[in-house]
C-alpha positions as CSV (number, residue, x, y, z in Angstrom):
1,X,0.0,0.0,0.0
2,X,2.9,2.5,0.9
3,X,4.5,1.7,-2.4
4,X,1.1,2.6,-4.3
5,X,0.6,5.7,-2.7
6,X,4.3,6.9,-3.2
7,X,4.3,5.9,-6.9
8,X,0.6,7.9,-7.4
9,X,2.5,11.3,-5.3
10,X,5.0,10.4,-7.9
11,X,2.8,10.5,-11.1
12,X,1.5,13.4,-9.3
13,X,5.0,15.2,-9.1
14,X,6.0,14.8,-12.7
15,X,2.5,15.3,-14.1
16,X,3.4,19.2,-12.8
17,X,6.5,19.1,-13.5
18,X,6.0,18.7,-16.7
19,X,2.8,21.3,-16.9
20,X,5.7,23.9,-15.3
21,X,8.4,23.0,-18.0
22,X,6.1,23.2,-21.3
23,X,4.7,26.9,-19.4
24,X,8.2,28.2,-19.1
25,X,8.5,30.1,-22.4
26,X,11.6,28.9,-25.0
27,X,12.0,31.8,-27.1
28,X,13.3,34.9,-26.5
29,X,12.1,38.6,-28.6
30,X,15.6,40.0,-30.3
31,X,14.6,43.9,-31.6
32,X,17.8,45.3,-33.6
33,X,17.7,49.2,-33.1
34,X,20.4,51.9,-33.8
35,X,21.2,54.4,-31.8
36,X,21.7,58.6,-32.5
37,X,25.2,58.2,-32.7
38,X,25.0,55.3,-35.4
39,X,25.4,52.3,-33.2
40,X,23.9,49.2,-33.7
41,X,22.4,47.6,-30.7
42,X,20.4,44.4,-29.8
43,X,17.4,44.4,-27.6
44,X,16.4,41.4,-26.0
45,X,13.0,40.9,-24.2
46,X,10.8,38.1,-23.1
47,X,7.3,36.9,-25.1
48,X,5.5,39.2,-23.0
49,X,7.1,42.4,-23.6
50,X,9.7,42.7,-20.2
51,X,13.1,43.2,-20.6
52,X,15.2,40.4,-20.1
53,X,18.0,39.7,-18.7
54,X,19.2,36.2,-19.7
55,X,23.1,34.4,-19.9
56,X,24.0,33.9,-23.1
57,X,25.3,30.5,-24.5
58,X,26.3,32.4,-28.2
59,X,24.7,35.5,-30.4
60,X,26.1,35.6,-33.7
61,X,25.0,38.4,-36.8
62,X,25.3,37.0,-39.7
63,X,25.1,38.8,-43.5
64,X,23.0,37.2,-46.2
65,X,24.7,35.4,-49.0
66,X,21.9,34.7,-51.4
67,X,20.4,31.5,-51.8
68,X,19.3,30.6,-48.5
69,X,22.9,31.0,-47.3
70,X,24.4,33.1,-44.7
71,X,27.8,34.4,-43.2
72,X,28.6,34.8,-39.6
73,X,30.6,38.3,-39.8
74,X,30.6,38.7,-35.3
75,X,29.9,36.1,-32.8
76,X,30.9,35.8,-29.3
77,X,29.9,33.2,-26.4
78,X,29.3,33.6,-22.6
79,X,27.9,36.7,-20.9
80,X,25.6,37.1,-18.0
81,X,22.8,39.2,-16.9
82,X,22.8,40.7,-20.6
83,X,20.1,42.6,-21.8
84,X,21.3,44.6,-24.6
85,X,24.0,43.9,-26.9
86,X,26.2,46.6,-28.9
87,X,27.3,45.9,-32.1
88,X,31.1,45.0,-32.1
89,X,31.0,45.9,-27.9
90,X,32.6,43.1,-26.1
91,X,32.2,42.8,-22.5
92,X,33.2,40.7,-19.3
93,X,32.5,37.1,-19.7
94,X,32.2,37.6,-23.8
95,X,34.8,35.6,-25.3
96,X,34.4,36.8,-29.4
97,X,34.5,34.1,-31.6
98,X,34.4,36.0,-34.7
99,X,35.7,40.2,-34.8
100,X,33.0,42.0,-35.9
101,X,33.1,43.0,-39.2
102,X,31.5,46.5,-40.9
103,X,27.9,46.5,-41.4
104,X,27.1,48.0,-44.7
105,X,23.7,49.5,-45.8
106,X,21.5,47.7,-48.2
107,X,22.5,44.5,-46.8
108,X,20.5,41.8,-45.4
109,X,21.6,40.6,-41.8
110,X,20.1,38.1,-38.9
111,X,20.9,38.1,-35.3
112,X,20.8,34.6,-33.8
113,X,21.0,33.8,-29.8
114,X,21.3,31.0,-27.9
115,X,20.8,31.5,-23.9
116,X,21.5,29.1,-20.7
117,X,18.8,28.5,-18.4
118,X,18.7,27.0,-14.8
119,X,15.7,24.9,-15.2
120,X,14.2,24.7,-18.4
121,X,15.6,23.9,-22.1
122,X,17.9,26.7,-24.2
123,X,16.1,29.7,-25.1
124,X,16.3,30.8,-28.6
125,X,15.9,34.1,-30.1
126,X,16.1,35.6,-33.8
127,X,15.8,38.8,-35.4
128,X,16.2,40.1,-39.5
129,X,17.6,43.6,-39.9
130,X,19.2,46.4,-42.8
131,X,21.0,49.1,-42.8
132,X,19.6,52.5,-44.4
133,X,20.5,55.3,-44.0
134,X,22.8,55.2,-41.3
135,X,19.5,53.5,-39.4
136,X,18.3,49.9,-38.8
137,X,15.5,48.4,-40.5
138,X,13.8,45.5,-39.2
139,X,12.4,43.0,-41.4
């Protein structure tokens, strides 16, 4: 009888468990922006609007090659408590993978990120941006 009742508190426990992990959101909003001064930044926010503030595992901005293929042109791994990223910026706990290279206008780029989480699966984020102007678009 003991056995049964710990195997049902069981069920019981994982049954939620898994409810809490499918809840906990897996993607993460990227907004590229530029600022006054011409820089480009990186944004990052969670599906409901807030600010985030996550650890990244890598971010990488790659340019548009035609044909579905693209060219990492600045990446970097590590970085905690990040929630905005400069364009070319590297910062404690960034190790930079790739030098950034010159964003030119007219050109179509993507911003991937991967971030580290305590207790739920890597969060994933994505964003399409050109320059014009001296100013991001977004796509």
């Amino acid at each position: 009888m003991l056995g049964c009742d710990f195997s049902m508190y069981a069920r019981a426990f994982l049954f939620f468990f898994l409810i809490f992990l499918s809840s906990c959101s897996r993607e993460l909003m990227v907004v590229s922006r530029s600022s006054e001064s011409g820089e480009v930044y990186f944004s990052l926010y969670d599906l409901d609007g807030a600010a985030a503030k996550v650890n990244i595992k890598w971010f990488a901005v790659q340019e548009e090659q035609g044909g579905g293929d693209w060219r990492t042109i600045w990446s970097f791994e590590g970085g905690e408590g990040i929630s905005r990223v400069t364009y070319g910026e590297s910062r404690n706990g960034m190790v930079v993978t790739r030098i950034a290279e010159k964003l030119k206008a007219g050109v179509n780029y993507r911003v991937v990120i991967s971030c580290l989480t305590r207790f739920s699966p890597a969060i994933y984020g994505y964003d399409e941006f050109s320059l014009e102007d001296g100013k991001v678009v977004r796509r």
